[in-house]
N, C-alpha and C positions, 0 to 999 in steps of 0.2 A: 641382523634383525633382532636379535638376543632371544628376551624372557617372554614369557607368557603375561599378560596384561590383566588377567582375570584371577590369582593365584593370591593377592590380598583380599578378594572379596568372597572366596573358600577358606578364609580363617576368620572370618568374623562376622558377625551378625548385624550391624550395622546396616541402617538401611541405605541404600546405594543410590547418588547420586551420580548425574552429567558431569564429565572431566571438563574441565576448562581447555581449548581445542587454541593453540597459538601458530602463527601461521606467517612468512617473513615477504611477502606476496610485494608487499611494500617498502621493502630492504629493512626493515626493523618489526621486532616482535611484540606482534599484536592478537589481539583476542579474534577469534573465526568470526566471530557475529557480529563484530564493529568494523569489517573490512568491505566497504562496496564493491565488492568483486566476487560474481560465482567461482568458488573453491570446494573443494574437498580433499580429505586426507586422508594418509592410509599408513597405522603402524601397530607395533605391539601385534597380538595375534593375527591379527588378519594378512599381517606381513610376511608372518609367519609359515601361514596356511597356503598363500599362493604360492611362494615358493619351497615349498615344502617334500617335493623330488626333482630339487634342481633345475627347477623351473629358468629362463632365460627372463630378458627383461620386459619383453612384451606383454608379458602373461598379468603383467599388473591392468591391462585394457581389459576392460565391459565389466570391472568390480566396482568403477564410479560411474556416476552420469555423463553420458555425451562423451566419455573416451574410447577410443578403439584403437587398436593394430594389427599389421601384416607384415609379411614378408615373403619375399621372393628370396633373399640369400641368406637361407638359414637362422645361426645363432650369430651368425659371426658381422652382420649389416641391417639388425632385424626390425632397428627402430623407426618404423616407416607409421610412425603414429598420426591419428587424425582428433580434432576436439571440433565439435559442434559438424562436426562432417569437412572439416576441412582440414584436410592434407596432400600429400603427392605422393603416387603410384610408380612415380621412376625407379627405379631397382639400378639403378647407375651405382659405382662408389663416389662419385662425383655429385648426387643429383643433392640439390638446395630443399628444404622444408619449412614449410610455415611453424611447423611447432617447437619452439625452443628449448631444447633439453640442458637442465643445468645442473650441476655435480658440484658440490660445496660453495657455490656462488661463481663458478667457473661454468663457461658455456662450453657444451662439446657440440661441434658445428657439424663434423664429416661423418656419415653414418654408421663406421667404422667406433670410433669415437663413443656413439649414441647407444650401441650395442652393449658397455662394457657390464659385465657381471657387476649385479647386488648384492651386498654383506654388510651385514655391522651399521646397521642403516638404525638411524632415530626418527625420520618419518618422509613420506615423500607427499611433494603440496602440490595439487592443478590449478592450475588459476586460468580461467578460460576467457576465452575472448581476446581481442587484440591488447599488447604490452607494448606499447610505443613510447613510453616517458619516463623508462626506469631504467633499469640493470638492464646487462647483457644486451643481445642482437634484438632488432625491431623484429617484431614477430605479429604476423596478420592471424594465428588460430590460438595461441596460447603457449602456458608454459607450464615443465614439468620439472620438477626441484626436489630433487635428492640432495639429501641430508644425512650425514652420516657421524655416528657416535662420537662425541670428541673425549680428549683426554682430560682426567681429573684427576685431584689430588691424592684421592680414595683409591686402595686399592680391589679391583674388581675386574671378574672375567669369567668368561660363557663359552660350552662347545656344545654346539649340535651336531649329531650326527644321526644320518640315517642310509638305511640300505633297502630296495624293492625291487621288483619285477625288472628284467633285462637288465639285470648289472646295474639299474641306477642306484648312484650312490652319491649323496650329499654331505659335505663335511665344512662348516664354517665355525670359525670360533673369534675369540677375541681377549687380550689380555695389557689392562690399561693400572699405571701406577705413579705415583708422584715419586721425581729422581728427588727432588730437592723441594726445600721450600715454595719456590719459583717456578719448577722444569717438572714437569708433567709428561710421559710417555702414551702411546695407546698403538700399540700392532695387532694389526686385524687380517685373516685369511681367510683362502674360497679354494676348495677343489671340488670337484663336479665329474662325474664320470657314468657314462652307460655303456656298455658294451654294443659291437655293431649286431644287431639283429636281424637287419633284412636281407633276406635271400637274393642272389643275383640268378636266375633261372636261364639266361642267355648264355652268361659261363660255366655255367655250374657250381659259382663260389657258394658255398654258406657261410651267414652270415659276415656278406661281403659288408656293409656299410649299416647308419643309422645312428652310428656311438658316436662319443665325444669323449675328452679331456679338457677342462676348462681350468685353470690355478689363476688365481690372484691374489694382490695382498698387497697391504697397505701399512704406513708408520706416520702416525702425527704425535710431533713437538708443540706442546705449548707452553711458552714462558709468558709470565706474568709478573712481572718485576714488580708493578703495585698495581693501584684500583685505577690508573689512568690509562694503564700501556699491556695491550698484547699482542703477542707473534705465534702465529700457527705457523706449522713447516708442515705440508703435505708431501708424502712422496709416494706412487702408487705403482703399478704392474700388472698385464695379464698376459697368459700366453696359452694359447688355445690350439688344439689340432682334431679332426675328428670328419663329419660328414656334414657337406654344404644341402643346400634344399633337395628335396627330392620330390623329382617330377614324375608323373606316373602319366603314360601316352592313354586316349582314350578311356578314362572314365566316367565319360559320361557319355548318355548314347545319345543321338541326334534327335532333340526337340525335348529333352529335359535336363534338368539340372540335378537331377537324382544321381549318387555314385550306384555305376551297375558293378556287373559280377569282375571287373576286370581290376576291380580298387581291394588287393589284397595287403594287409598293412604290415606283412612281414615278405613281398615277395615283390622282384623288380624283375623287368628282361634288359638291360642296360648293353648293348652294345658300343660304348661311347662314355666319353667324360670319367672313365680309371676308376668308378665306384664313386665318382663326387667326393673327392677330396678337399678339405679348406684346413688354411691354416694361419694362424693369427698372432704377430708378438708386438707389443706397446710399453710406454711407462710412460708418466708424466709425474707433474708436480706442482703444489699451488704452495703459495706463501700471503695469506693473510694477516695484515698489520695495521690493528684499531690504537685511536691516541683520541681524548680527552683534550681538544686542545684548548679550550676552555670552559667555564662553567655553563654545562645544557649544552655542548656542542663538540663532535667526534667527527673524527676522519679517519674513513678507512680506507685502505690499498687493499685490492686484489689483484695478483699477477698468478697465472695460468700457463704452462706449458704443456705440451702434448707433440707426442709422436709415436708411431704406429705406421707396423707394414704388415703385408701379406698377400694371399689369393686366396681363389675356390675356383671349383673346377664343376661342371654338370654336362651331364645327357640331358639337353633342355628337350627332345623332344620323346623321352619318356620311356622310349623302347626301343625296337628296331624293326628294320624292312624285312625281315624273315619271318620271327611269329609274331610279330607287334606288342603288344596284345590290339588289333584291332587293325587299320589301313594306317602308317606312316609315308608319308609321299618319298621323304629324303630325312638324311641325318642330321643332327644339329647337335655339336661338340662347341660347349666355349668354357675358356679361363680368363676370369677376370684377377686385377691387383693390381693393389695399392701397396707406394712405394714411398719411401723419402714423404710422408707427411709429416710436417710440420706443422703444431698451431703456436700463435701466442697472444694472451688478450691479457691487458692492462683496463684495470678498471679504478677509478678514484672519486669519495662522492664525502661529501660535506653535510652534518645532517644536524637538525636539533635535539634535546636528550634531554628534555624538560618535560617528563606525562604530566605536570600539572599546569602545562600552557595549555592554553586553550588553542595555541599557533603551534603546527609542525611544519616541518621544512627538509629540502633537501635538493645538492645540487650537485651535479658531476659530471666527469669525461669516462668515456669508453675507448678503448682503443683494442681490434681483434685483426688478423692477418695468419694466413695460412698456405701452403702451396702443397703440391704432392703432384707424383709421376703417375697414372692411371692407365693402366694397360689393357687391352680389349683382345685376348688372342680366338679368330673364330672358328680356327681350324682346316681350313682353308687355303689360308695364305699366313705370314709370318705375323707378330703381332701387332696392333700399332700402338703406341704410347702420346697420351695429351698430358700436357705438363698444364696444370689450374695454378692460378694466385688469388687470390683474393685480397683487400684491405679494404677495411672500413673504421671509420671513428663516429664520435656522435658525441655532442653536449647532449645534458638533460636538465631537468627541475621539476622541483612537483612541490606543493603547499598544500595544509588543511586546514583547515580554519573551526572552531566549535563556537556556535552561538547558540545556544539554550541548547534546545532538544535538538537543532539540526547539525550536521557536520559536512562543510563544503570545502572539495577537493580538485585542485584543477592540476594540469601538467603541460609541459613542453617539450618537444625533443626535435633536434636537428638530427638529420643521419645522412654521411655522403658512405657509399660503398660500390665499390671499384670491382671488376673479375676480368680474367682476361684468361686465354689460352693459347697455346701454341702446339705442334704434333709432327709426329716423328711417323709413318708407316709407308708396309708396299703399296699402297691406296692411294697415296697423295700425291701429286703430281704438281709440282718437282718433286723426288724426294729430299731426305733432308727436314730436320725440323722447321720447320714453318710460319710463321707470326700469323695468325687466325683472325683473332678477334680480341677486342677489349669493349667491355661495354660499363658503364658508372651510373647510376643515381643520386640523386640528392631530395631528399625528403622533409617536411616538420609534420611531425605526429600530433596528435595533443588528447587528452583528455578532460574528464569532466563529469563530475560526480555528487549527489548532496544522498544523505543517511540521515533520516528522521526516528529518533530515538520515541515510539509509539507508546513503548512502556517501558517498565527494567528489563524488561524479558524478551523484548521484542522491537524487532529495527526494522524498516522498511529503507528502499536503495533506489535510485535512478543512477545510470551508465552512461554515457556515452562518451563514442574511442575509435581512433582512427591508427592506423597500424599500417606498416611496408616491408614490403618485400623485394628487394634488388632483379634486378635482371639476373636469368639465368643462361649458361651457357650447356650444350649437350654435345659432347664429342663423341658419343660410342659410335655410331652411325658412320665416322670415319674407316674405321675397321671390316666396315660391310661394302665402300667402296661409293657410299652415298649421301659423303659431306658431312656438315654439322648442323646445329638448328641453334636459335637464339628465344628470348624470350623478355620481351618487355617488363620493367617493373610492373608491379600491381602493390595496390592500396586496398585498406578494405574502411569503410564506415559501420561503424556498429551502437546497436542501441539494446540496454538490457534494464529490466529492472526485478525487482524481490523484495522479497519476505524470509528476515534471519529470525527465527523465535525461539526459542526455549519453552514451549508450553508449561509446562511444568517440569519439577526437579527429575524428573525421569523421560522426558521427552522433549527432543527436540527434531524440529522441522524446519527446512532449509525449502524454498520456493525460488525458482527465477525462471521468465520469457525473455526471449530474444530474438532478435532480427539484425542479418545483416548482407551487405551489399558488397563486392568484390568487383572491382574496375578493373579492366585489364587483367582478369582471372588467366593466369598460369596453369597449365595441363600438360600431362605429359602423355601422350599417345604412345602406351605401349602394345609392342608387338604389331600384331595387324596382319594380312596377307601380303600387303602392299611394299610393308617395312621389314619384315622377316623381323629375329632375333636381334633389334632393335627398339630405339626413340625417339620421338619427334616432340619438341618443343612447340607449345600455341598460346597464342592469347587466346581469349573468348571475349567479348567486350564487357561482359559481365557474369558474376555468378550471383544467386541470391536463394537465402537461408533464412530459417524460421522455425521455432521449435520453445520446448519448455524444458524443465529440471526439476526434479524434487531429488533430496538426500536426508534421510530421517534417521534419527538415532533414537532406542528403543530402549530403557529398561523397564519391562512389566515386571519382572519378581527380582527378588537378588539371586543375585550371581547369572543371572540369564543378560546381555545385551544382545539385540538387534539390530544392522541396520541395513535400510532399505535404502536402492538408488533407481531412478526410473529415469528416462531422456525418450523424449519424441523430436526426431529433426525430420522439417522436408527442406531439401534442396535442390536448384532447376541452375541449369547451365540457361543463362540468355546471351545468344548470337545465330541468330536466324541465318547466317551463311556461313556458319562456321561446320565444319564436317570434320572425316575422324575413317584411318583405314578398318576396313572390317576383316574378321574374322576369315579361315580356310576353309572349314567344314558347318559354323555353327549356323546357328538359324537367328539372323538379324530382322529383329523385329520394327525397325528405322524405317523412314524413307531412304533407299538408297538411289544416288544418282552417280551413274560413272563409275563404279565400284568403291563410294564413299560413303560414308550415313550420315546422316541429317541430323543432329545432335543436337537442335536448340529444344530445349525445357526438358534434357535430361536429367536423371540425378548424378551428384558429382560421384568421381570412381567411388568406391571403397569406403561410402557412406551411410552409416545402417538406420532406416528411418526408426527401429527406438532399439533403446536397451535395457534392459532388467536385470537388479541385480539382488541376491539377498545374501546376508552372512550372520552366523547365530552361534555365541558363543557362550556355554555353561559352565558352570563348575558345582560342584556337590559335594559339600563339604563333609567329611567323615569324623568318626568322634575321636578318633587321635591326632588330628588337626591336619590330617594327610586328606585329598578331594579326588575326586574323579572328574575329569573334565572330556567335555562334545563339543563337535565345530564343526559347523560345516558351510559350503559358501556354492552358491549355486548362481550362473547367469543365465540368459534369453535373450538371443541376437536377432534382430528384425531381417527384412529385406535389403540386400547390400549386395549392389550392381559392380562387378569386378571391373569395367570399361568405361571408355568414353561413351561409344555404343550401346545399347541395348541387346540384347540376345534371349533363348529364352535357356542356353543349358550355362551361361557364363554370370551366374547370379548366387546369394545363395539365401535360404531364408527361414530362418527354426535353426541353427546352429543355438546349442546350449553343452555347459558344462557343469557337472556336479564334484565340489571333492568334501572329503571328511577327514575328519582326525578325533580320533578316542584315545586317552589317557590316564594315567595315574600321576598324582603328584604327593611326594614323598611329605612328613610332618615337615621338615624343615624348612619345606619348597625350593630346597634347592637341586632337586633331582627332577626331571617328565622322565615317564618311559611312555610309549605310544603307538598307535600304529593309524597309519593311514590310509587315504585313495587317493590317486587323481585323478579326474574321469570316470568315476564311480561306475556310470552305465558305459564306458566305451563308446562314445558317441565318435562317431569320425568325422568332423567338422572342415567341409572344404573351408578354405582359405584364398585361394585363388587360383588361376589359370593361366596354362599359357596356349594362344590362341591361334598361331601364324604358320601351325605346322600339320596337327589335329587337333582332338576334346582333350586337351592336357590337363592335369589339376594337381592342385598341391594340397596336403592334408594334413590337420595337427596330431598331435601326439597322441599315441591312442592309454588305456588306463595303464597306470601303475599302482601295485597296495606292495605297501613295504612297513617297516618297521625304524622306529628312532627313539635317540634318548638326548635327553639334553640335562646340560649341568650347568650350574652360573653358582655365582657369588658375588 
């Protein structure tokens, strides 16, 4: 993530202008305020600051508009992200997601994948709403694009280190230099480490669990033989071991969602699940290769590899039948892993390279495929193993066209995508691996857009975009002895429009409303009493969404930036006989019929109707040219229903977080020394729940203040 971004405007007195904000949302680089598409970005310090005690990669949700995340399996599966309220609550390592996460123009599809540690990042972009006529996989909620520092000729390089509360310890660096004329180098690295801190009070261990070891690291080649031709060589690695989620039985008492006295954040009674262990090894690699093949016109290739295995292990139901803490009916041990994954996506797109046509252009194939072994062990009985494939391909195109002040934009995408599975357990009958299911769609997306250029400064946007999502398949349910579930494509229709302004050389203001529609809306019914420590696949016949956005960027004095992100979503599940299993203990505020709940005009899972975000970043400049710098970054997370269901204690509402960093920057500015918070007030912010057994709940990280220094050149 490197340098501090505020550290030239502490040596000079200059008055301080808006950076020009560039964004590749549309496979080529373009200016934030000429993009019809709600976006926002996140880099230089504020990248800094979230990750700043080794934060995982989740932790970048509720710092823009309308994004959010969760997790159920720790650091090691944890990207279960939602944009506009729409995402999936599956906790599978198998389970499919509408939000497309992408790592240097490569798609990482398997959750596992989506989870990998951030370093050495140049900026990461959202672009909300459905993407159905560009890069990567058709995606119904959006996309999130990591970008990471490439190699240059210049020789330059950064280490951050830092050390806080309970052994965490944070250490990334990066050291990039030209071999030759042509060959360019850049190795970049990540270790991550906390010590375990929670107490096991059932065995007596202290601190049995809580820590981690995270390493990663990265090397990219670039040659450039001349101004027509380059070749990136990616090659990457992580390898992780430490403590998967932790469940804590009975925290919350019957008819509220308040954590009561039984939510202590350094103390478990675990009889089961070996301390929740996980452990995680991967590498991959990308090879980008752009050509000039004519004048104003390039073609680039991206090829993508990826593999990655591992497990995690939990006491899903939090405690045990002896002292609880609270009433546990029965135990509940499972280990989940992922094996033999495989991904490989080929992408290739044809594009114009002419800014001074008033015509762009672009056209391309996708090609992505993956398989992997998925193991469900419950404890119970021995484990079972579903073997997933996947393949899908897809033409695309898109054009834009400028005529005076307006700029009209349309696109096209074909998408066929295939999945299928097979399974190997003592459950199945015959035994023997098994031929299950295959299920296929085929799709054409499109879009459709005009940008009326209002002033220099100011751009007004109409959207509309229709986006898909494949059929999904769910094996875990196999390993409980109660089949699998399937799940019909869905599509979504969407309509947005805004306001891009730059008010003035120190303020700019981002606007956008939205609405949109999901057919054959995808849900994943976790847990329940019904399903125990399982999943069930459903359609809904519809979902539907509605809400607004602002993202404001602030400088009132020099060296002070501000920016503010605000989001209000409402969203309603529509299927007036569509139901959903309920809960063991909790108190179901639904119609229930049959021991089911009545689920039409709910809101979707693990969607907050708003989010607030603020982040403020100083510097004060001293008279030996050396500054002092403040930061701090603060969210407010709305009402955010953990189920399909309703309930009143499996909700959660006022979850907020505050962190800071104070520092000194050396005259040459190549030295911070600093110290910081995360969770400034120690808020314990549930996360979610699990529901099939007692008040189960899962809780973030509670504060760390520690100390770092960082050095670049």
């Amino acid at each position: 993530m490197g340098c501090a971004s505020l550290i030239a405007l502490a040596q000079t007195a200059m008055a301080q202008e808006l950076e020009t904000v560039m964004v590749t949302v549309d496979r080529r680089s373009e200016n934030q305020q000429d993009v019809p598409v709600s976006t926002s970005t996140l880099a230089g310090e504020r990248l800094d600051m979230i990750f700043q005690s080794g934060q995982d990669v989740k932790a970048i949700a509720n710092h823009v508009p309308s994004l959010y995340a969760e997790s159920s399996n720790g650091r090691v599966a944890s990207s279960f992200y939602y944009i506009r309220g729409l995402g999936n609550a599956d906790f599978d390592l198998a389970a499919s997601q509408p939000v497309s996460i992408i790592m240097d123009g490569i798609v990482q599809e398997n959750v596992v994948l989506k989870s990998q540690p951030l370093f050495d990042l140049q900026n990461i972009e959202i672009a909300r709403g459905p993407q159905g006529t560009l890069f990567g996989r058709n995606t119904t909620a959006g996309i999130i694009s990591f970008t990471t520092a490439k190699p240059t000729q210049d020789p330059s390089y950064y280490l951050i280190g830092s050390y806080g509360a309970l052994d965490t310890a944070n250490v990334e660096g990066a050291y990039g230099v030209g071999l030759t004329d042509t060959l360019s180098v850049r190795f970049s690295g990540l270790w991550q480490n906390r010590s375990d801190y929670i107490d096991n009070s059932f065995t007596g261990q202290k601190s049995a669990l809580g820590g981690y070891e995270d390493r990663a690291g990265r090397v990219q080649l670039l040659w450039q033989p001349s101004d027509d031709f380059s070749a990136l060589l990616n090659v990457h690695g992580r390898s992780f071991s430490g403590t998967a989620a932790i469940f804590r039985a009975n925290i919350f008492t019957k008819g509220s969602n308040d954590l009561n006295a039984n939510y202590v954040y350094n103390k478990v009674a675990f009889d089961g699940g070996a301390n929740n262990p996980a452990a995680y090894n991967g590498v991959g690699g990308g090879l980008t290769l752009a050509w000039n093949v004519l004048p104003g016109v390039k073609l680039t290739s991206i090829t993508g590899y990826e593999t990655t295995h591992g497990y995690s292990r939990g006491d899903i139901d939090g405690g045990n039948m002896v002292s609880g803490p609270g009433f546990i009916p029965f135990p509940s041990d499972t280990k989940d892993g992922l094996d033999n994954l495989h991904q490989f996506t080929q992408e290739i797109h044809l594009a114009s390279d002419d800014a001074s046509s008033p015509l762009t252009w672009q056209v391309g194939g996708f090609y992505f495929s993956n398989d992997f072994d998925n193991s469900t062990d419950p404890g119970f009985v021995p484990k079972t193993t579903v073997h997933q494939g996947n393949v899908s391909f897809a033409l695309f195109g898109q054009a834009s066209y400028k005529l005076d002040a307006f700029t009209f934009t349309g696109g096209v995408r074909w998408t066929s995508d295939v999945k299928s599975m097979t399974a190997a357990g003592p459950l199945i009958f015959p035994t023997g691996k098994q031929p299950l299911v295959k299920l296929g769609g085929n799709f054409v997306s499109w879009d459709a857009s005009v940008m009326y250029e209002l002033m220099d400064s100011t751009n007004l946007y109409a959207r509309a975009a229709n986006g898909f999502r494949a059929p999904s398949i769910q094996g875990r349910n196999l390993a409980f002895g109660s089949g699998f579930s399937t799940a019909r494509s869905e599509n979504v229709l969407s309509y947005e429009a805004g306001i891009k302004s730059d008010l003035t050389d120190t303020l700019r203001v981002n606007l956008s409303g939205f609405q949109y529609y999901v057919h054959n809306m995808q849900f994943s019914a976790v847990g329940g009493a019904a399903v125990g420590n399982s999943i069930i696949l459903l359609n809904a016949r519809g979902g539907e969404a509605y809400g607004a956005e602002a993202d404001v960027t602030w400088l009132p004095m020099n060296n002070l930036t501000v920016n503010l992100g605000a989001s209000w979503t409402h969203t309603a599940i529509r299927d007036a006989g569509l139901r959903s299993g309920i809960c063991a203990q909790c108190t179901v505020t639904d119609p229930v019929v049959g021991g089911f709940a009545q689920i039409n005009n709910n809101p979707f899972p693990q969607a907050p109707d708003f989010l607030l975000s603020l982040t403020a970043n100083y510097s004060y400049p001293l008279s030996g040219g050396d500054a002092l710098f403040f930061n701090t970054s603060w969210w407010v997370q709305g009402y955010t229903n953990f189920f399909l269901y309703t309930s009143r204690e499996f909700n959660a509402n006022g979850n907020y977080q505050g962190d800071l960093k104070i520092g000194y920057t050396w005259p040459s500015g190549n030295y911070d020394l600093y110290a910081y918070a995360q969770n400034i007030t120690d808020k314990a912010n549930v996360q979610g729940a699990i529901d099939f057994n007692n008040l189960t709940g899962f809780v973030g990280d509670p504060s760390v203040f520690g100390i770092g220094l960082t050095i670049r050149h």
